[in-house]
C-alpha positions as CSV (number, residue, x, y, z in Angstrom):
1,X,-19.6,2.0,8.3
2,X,-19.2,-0.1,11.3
3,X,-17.3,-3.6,9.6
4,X,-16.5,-7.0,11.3
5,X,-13.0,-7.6,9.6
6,X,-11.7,-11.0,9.1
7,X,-7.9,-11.2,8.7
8,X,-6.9,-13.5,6.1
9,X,-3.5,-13.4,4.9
10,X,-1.3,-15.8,2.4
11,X,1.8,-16.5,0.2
12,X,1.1,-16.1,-3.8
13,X,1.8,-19.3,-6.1
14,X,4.0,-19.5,-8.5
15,X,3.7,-17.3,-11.3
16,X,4.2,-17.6,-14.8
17,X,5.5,-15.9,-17.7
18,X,3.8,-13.2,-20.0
19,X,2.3,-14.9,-23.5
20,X,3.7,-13.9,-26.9
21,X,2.5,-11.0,-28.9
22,X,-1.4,-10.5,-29.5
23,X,-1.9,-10.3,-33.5
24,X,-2.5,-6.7,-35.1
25,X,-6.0,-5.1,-35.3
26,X,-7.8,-5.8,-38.4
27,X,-10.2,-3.3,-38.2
28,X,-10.5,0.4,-36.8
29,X,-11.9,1.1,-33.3
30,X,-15.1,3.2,-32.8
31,X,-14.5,6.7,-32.7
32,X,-15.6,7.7,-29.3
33,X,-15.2,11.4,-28.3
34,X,-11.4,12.8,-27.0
35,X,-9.4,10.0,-28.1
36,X,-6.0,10.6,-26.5
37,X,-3.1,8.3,-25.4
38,X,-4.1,6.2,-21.6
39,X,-0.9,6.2,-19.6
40,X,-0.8,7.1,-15.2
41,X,3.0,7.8,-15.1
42,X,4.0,7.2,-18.9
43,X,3.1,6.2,-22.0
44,X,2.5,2.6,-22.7
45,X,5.3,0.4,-22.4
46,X,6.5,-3.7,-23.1
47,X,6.8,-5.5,-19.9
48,X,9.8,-8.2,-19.1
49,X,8.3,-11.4,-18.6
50,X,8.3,-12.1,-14.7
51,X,10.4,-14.4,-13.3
52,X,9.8,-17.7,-11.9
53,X,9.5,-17.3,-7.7
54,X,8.8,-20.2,-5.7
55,X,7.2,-19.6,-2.6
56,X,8.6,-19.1,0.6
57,X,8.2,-22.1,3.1
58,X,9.1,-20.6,6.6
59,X,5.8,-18.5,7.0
60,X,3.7,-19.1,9.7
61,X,-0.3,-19.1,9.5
62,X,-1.8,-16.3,11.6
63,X,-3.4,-16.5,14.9
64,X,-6.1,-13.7,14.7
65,X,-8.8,-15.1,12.2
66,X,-12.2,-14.1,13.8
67,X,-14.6,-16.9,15.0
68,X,-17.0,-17.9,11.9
69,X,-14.2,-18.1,9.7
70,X,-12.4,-21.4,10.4
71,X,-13.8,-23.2,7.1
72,X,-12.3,-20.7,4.9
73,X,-9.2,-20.3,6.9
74,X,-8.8,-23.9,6.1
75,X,-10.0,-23.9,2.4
76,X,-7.5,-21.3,1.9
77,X,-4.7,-23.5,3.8
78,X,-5.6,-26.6,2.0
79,X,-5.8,-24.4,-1.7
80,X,-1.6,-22.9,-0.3
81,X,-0.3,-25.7,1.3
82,X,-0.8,-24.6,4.4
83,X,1.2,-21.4,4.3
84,X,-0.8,-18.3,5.0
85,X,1.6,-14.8,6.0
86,X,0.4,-12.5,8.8
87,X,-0.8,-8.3,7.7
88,X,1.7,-6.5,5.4
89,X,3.4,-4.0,6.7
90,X,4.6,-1.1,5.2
91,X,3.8,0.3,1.5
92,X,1.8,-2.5,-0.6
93,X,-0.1,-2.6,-3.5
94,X,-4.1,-2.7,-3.0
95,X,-6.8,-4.1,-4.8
96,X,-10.6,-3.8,-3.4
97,X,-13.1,-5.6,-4.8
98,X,-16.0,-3.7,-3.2
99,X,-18.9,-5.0,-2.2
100,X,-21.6,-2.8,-4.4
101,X,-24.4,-5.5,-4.1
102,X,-25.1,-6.8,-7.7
103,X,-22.5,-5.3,-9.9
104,X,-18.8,-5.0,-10.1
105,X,-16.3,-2.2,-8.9
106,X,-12.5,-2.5,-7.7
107,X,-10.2,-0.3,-6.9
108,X,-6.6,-0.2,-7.0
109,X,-4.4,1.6,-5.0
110,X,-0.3,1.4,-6.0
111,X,2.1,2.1,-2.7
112,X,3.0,5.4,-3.8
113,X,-0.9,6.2,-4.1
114,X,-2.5,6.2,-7.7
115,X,-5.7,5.1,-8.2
116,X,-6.9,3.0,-10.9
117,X,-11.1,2.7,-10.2
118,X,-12.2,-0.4,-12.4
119,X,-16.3,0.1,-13.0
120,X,-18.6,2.1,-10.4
121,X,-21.5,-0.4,-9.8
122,X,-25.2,0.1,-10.8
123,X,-26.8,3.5,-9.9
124,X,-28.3,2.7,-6.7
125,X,-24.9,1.8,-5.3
126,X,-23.7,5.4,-6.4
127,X,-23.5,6.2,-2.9
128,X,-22.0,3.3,-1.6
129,X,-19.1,3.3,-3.7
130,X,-18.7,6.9,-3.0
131,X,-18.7,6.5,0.8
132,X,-16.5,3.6,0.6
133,X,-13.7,5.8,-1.4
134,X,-14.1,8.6,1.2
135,X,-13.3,6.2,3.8
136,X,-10.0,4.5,1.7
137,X,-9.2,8.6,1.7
138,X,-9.4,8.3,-2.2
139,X,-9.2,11.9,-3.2
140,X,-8.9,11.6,-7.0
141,X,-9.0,8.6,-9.7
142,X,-6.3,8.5,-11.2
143,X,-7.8,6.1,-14.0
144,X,-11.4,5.2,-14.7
145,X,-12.1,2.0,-16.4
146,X,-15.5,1.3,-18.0
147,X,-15.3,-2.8,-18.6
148,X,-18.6,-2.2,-20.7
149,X,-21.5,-0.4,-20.7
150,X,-24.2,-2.4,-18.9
151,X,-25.5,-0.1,-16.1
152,X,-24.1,-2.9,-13.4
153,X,-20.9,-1.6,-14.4
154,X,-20.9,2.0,-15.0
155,X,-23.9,3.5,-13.3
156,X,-21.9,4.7,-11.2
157,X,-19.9,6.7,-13.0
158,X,-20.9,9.7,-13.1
159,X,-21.7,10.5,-9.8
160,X,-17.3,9.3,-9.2
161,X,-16.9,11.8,-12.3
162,X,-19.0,14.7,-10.6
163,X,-17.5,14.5,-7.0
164,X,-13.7,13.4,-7.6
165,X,-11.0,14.4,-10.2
166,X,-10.5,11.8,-12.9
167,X,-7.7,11.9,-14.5
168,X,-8.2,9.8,-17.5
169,X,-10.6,7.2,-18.4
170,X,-10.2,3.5,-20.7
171,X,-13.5,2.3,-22.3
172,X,-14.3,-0.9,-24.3
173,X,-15.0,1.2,-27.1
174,X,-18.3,-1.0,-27.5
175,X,-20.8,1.4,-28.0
176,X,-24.8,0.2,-26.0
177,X,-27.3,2.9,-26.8
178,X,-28.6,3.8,-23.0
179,X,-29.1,6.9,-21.4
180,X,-26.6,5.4,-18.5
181,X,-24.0,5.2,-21.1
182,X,-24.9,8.5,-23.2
183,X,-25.3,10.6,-20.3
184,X,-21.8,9.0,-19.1
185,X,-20.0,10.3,-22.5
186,X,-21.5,13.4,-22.2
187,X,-20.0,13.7,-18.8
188,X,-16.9,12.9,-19.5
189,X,-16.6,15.4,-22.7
190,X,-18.1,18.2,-20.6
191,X,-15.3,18.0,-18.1
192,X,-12.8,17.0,-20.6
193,X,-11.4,14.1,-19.0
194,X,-9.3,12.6,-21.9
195,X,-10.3,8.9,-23.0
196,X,-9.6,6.3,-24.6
197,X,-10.7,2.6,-26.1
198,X,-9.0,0.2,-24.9
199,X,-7.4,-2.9,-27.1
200,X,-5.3,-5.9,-26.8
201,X,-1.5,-5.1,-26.5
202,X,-1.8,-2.2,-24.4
203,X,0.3,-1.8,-21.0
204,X,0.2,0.9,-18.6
205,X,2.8,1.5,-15.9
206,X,1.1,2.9,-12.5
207,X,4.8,2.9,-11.1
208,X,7.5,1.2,-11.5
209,X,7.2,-2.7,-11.1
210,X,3.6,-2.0,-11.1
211,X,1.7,-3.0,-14.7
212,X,-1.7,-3.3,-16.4
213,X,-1.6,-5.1,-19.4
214,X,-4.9,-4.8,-21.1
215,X,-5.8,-8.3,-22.6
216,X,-9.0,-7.6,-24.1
217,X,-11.2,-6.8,-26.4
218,X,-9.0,-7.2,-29.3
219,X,-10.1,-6.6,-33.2
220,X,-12.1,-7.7,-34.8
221,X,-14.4,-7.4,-31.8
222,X,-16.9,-10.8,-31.4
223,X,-20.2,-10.0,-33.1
224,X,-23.5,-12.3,-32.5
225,X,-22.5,-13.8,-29.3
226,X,-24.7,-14.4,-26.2
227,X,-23.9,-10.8,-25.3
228,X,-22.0,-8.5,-27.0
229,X,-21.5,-6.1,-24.6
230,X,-20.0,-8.7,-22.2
231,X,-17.9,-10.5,-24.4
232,X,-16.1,-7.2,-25.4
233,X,-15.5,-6.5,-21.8
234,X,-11.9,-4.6,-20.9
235,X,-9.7,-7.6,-19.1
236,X,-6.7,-6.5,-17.7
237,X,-3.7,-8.0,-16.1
238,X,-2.5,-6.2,-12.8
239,X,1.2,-7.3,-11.9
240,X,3.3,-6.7,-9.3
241,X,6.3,-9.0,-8.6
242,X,5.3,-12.5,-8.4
243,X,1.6,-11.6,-7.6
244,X,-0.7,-11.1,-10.4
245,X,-5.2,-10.2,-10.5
246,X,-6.9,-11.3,-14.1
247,X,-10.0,-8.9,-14.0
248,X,-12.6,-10.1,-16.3
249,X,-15.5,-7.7,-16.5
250,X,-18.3,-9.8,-17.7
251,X,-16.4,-11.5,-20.3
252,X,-17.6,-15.1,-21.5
253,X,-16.9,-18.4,-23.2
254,X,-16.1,-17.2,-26.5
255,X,-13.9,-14.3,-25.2
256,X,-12.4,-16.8,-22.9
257,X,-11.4,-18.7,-25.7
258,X,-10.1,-16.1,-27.6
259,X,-7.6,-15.5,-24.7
260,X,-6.1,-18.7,-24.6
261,X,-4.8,-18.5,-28.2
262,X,-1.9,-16.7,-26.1
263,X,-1.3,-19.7,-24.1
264,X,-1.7,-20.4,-20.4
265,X,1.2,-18.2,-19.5
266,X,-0.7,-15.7,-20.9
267,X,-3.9,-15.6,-18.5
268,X,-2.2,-17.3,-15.3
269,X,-2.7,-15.2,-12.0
270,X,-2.7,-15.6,-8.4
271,X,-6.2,-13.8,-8.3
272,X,-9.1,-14.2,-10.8
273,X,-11.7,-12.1,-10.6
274,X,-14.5,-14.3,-12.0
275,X,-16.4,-13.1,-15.1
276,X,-20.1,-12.5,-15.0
277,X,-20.7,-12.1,-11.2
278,X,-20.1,-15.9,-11.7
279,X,-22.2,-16.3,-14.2
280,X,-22.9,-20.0,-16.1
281,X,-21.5,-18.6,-19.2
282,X,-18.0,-17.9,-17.8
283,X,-15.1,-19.4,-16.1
284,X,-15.1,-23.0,-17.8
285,X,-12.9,-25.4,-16.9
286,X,-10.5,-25.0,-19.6
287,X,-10.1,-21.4,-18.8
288,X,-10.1,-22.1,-15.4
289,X,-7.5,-24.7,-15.9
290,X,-5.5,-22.2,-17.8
291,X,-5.5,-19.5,-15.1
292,X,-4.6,-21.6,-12.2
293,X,-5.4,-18.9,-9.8
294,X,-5.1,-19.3,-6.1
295,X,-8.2,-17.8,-5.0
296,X,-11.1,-16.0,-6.4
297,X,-13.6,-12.9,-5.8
298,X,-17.0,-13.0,-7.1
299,X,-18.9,-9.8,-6.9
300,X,-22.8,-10.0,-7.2
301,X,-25.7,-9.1,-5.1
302,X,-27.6,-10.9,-1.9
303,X,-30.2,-12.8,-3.3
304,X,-30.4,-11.7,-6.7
305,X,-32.4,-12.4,-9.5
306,X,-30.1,-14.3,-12.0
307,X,-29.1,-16.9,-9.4
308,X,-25.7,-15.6,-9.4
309,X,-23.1,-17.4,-8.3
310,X,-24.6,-20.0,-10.5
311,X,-24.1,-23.6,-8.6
312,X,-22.3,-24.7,-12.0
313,X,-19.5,-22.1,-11.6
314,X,-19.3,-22.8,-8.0
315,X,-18.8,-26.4,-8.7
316,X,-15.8,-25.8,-10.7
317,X,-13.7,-23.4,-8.7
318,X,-14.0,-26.7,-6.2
319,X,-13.5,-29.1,-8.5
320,X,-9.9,-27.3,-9.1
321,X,-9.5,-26.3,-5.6
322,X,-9.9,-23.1,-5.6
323,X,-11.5,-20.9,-2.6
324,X,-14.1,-18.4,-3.5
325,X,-15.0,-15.3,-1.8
326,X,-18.5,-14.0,-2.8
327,X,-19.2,-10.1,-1.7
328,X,-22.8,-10.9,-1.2
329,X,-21.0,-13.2,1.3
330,X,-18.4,-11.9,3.3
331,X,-19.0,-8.4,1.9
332,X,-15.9,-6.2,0.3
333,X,-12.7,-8.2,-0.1
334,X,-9.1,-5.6,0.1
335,X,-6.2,-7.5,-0.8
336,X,-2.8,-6.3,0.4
337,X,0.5,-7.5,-1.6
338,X,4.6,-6.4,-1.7
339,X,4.8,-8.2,-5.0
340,X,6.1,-11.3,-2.8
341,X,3.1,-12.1,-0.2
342,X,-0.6,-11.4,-0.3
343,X,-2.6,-10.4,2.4
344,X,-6.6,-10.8,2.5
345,X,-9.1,-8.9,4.9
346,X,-13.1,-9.3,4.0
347,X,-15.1,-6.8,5.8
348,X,-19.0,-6.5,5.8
349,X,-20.5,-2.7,6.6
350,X,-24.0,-1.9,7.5
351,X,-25.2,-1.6,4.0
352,X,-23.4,-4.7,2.8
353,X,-26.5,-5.8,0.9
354,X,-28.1,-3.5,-1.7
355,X,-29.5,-5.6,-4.4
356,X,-33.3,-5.5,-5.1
357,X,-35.4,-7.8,-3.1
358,X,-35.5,-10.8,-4.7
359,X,-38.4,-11.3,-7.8
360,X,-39.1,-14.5,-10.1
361,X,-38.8,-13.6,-13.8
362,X,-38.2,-16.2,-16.6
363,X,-34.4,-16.2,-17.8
364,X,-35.8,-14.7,-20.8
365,X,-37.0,-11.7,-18.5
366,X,-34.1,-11.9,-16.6
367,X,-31.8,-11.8,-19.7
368,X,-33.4,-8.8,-21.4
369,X,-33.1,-6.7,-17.4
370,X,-29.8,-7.3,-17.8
371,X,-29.5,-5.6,-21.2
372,X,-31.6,-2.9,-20.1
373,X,-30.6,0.3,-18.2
374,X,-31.4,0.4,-14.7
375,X,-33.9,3.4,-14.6
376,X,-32.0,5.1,-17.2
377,X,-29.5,6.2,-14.5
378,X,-32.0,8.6,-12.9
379,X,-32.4,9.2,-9.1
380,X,-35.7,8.7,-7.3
381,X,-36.5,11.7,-5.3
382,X,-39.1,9.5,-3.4
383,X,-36.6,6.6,-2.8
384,X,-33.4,7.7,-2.7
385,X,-31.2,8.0,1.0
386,X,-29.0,11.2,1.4
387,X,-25.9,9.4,0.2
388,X,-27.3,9.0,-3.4
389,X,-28.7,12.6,-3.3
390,X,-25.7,14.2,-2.7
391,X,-24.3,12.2,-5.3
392,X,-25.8,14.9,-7.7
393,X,-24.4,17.8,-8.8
394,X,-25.3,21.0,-6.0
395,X,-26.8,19.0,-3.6
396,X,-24.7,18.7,-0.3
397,X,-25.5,17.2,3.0
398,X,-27.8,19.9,3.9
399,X,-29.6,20.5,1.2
400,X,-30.1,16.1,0.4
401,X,-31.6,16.4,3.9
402,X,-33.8,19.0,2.9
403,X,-35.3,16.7,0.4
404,X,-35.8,13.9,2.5
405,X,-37.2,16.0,5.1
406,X,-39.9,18.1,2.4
407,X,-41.3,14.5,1.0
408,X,-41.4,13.0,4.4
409,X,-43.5,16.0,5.6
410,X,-45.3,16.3,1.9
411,X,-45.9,12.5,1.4
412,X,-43.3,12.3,-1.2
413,X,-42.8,14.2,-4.4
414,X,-45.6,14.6,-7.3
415,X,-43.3,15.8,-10.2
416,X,-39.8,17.0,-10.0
417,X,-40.8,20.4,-10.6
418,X,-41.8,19.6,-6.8
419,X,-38.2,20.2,-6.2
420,X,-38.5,24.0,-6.5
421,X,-40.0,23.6,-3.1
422,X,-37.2,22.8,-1.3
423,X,-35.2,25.4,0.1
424,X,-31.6,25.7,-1.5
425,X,-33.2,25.0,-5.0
426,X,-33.6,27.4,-7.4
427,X,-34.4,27.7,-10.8
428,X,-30.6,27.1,-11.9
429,X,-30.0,24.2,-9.6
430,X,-33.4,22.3,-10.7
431,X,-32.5,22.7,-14.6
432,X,-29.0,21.2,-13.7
433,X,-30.8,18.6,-12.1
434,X,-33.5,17.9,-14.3
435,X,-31.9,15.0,-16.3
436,X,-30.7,13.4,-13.4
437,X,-33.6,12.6,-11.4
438,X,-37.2,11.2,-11.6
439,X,-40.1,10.4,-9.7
440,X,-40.9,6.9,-9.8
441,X,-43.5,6.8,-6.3
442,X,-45.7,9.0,-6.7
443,X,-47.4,9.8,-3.4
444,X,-51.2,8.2,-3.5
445,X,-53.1,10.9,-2.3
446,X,-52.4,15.1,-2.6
447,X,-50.5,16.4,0.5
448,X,-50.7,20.1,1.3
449,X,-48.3,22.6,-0.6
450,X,-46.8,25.1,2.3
């Protein structure tokens, strides 16, 4: 992936203290399959409050901010007070908000290298997301975190649970009856990756000074909302030091307001990942208020179909001063931080944009798209490029180009029995296959079988 980095660097705001104690469930959670404890280094844990850091004051702003990106340079000075650090050197904590076109996924990386993988994008970013982690060098996950099961958010994950080691994996424990999210379970109990549902009150230590406090859902879990699914996304708090990241899923008002029961302290963070792919129905200006962050990240796709960022979301972040960097934008943002400073580089690769052309629908339409599963998480073997088919279980790089190669000469594939064609495939490898791919094109005419 050839990338055009921008270096963007600054100094983290004052931080404020953890909230008080969320009230006790009220009702059980789901019973979702392998229900073991969720810890990277240890069991769950309380956290100390963070201390009160102001600032330092003697930074100077850097020098090496590429041509195009003197407005945001200076949104971000104005948003600081003028005091932006140079690239952190040395072990850091990461956190990549990638750019998967219109979905989320982030991934954290602690200094002394665990992985915490939040979401895996829609389907047809499968290949993306697993050619950006081979170019981070991200060998294994060390935990997978399903926000919720819309297949924006989780597509993705089981092509990251057939190619890399997972060691454990945190879901919502909000059931949504689609293949995506049946076919994800299944996965997951084949390979007996242990798993949990996340709640309220829950902290996991990636190392020491290193926390994820998990903020939400909380029982009783919110029932006849907008979206259900959304508003019982996972939201976790990622600390280190004075720098904190409040990743929201696609939480909305009335989970937003739910988390401000705890208080202000409770939800402040340097970072805010906005809710929704900055959806209307997120992010209001009491919430907003509340978080104070210092910048945002909003991950959606180039020209997308829901209008996302909406122009009302937008309009707040500005109206409290706070800079915004849209992946459809400026492509995937990687924050750097030594729990003092943070550090920002935005990078755009060759494939930055990989949402769906752009289509009119009414927001009814649109609305019940977004519900829906994307293709019930198949693979077209008419559309697909070689990253996404060797995405699938037994299919490496020569075999993937093999299939490109038969429905290039062939016109395309009839019926995915068609794939017994293909040299490499056998009777084994097409039944493991089977439930994983589709023809959706068709080729118009027959083409001659050789």
């Amino acid at each position: 992936m050839s990338a055009r980095s921008i270096g963007l660097a600054f100094v983290a705001l004052l931080l404020w203290a953890c909230g008080g104690a969320p009230p006790p469930p009220t009702a059980p959670a789901p019973t979702l399959p392998a229900d073991t404890p969720v810890a990277v280094d240890a069991p769950p844990t309380d956290v100390a409050p963070p201390t009160d850091v102001a600032p330092p004051t003697d930074v100077a702003p850097p020098t090496d901010v590429a041509p195009g990106a003197k407005g945001l340079r200076a949104e971000l000075q104005r948003a600081l007070g003028g005091k932006l650090v140079g690239t952190i050197d040395g072990p850091a904590l990461e956190v990549h908000f990638i750019d998967i076109g219109q979905g989320d996924s982030i991934l954290v990386r602690s200094p002394a290298g665990k992985t915490v993988l939040i979401d895996t994008g829609p389907l047809k970013s499968a290949w993306k997301l697993l050619a950006y982690l081979s170019k981070a060098k991200v060998e294994s996950i060390d935990l997978l975190i399903n926000t919720h099961a819309h297949a924006d958010h989780i597509g993705g994950a089981g092509a990251v649970l057939e190619k890399l080691p997972v060691g454990r994996v945190l879901d919502s424990g909000f059931a949504h009856p689609t293949t995506t999210y049946d076919r994800m379970l299944a996965t997951i109990e084949a390979k007996k990756v242990p798993f949990k549902v996340a709640r309220r009150g829950r902290t996991i230590t990636l190392e020491p000074g290193i926390t994820l406090e998990v903020l939400g859902p909380e029982e009783p879990l919110i029932k006849g909302s907008r979206s259900d699914p959304n508003s019982n996304s996972i939201i976790t708090r990622l600390t280190y030091g004075d720098v904190t990241f409040l990743l929201t899923g696609d939480a909305e008002e009335d989970t937003e307001q739910r988390l401000l029961r705890g208080g202000a302290k409770s939800v402040r963070a340097t970072v805010l990942k906005v809710a929704h792919h900055g959806s209307r129905y997120a992010t209001h200006a009491n919430f907003l208020r509340a978080v104070e962050p210092a910048v945002a990240v909003i991950s959606c796709g180039a020209d997308n179909r829901y209008g996302h960022p909406a122009p009302e979301t937008l309009d707040r972040l500005r109206g409290r001063g706070v800079p915004a960097l849209v992946t459809a934008e400026v492509g995937s943002v990687v924050m750097r931080t030594d729990g003092a400073r943070l550090s920002v580089d935005v990078e755009r690769g060759d494939d930055a944009a990989v949402a769906a052309a752009p289509r009119q629908a009414s927001p009814a339409v649109a609305a019940a798209e977004d519900e829906a599963d994307d293709g019930g998480g198949l693979v077209d073997l008419n559309t697909a490029p070689a990253a996404a088919l060797k995405a699938l279980p037994g299919i490496g790089a020569k075999t993937a180009a093999r299939i490109i190669a038969w429905r290039e000469a062939h016109g395309g594939f009839r019926t995915v029995d068609d794939l017994r064609k293909v040299k490499g495939i056998g009777r084994k490898k097409l039944s493991r296959l089977r439930d994983k791919v589709r023809v959706v094109s068709p080729p118009a005419d027959e083409a001659p079988d050789t």
